[in-house]
C-alpha positions in Angstrom: 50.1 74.5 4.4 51.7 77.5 3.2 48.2 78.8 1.9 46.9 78.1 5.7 49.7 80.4 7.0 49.2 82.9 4.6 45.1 83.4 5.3 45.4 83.4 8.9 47.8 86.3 8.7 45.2 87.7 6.4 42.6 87.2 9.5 45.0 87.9 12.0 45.6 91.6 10.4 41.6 92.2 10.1 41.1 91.2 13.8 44.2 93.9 14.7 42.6 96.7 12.4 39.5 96.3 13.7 39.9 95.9 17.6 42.5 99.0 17.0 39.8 100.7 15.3 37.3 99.8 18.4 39.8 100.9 20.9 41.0 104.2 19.6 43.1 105.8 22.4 41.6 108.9 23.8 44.5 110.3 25.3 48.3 109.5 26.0 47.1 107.0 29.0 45.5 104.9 26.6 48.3 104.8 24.3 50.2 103.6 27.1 47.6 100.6 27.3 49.6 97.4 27.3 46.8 95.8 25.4 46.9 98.8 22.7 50.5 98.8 22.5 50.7 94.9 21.9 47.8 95.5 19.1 49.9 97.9 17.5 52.8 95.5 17.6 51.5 92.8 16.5 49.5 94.6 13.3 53.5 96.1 12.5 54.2 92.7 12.6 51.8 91.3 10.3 52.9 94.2 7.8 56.3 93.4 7.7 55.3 89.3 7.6 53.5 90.6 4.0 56.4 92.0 2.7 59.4 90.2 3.8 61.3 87.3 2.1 59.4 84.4 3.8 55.7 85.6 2.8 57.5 85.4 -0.7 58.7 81.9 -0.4 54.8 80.6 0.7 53.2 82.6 -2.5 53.4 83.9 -5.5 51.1 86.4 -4.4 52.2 90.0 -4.4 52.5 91.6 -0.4 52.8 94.5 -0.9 49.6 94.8 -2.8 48.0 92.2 -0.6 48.7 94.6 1.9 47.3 97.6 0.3 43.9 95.9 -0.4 43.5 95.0 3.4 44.3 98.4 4.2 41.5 99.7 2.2 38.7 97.0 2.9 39.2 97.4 6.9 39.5 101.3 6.5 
């Protein structure tokens, strides 16, 4: 179970990369988006999931560079 939770935050932060990436805001309008600003939200979200206390109760894995990696594969 805790391996389950752990990949579908992995997904969950490549699907908010890359429908941030695909919906770049042009001007401050867009940034005001409620669909942009709920993207944004929930990719800070994910981030802090990765390197907070419970991520490090479900695996030995390290967050922080979990994190790092993602951030470089969906750049």
């Amino acid at each position: 179970m805790a391996n389950a939770i752990v990949i579908q935050a992995v997904k969950d932060y490549r699907d908010q990369v890359l429908w941030l990436k695909a919906h770049r805001p042009l001007d401050e309008d867009d940034e005001k988006d409620a669909d942009y600003i709920d993207a944004v939200a929930e990719k800070e979200s994910i981030e802090r999931f990765f390197l907070g206390g419970w991520f490090s109760m479900l695996t030995d894995l390290d967050g922080k560079v979990l994190l790092e990696k993602l951030k470089c594969e969906v750049v």
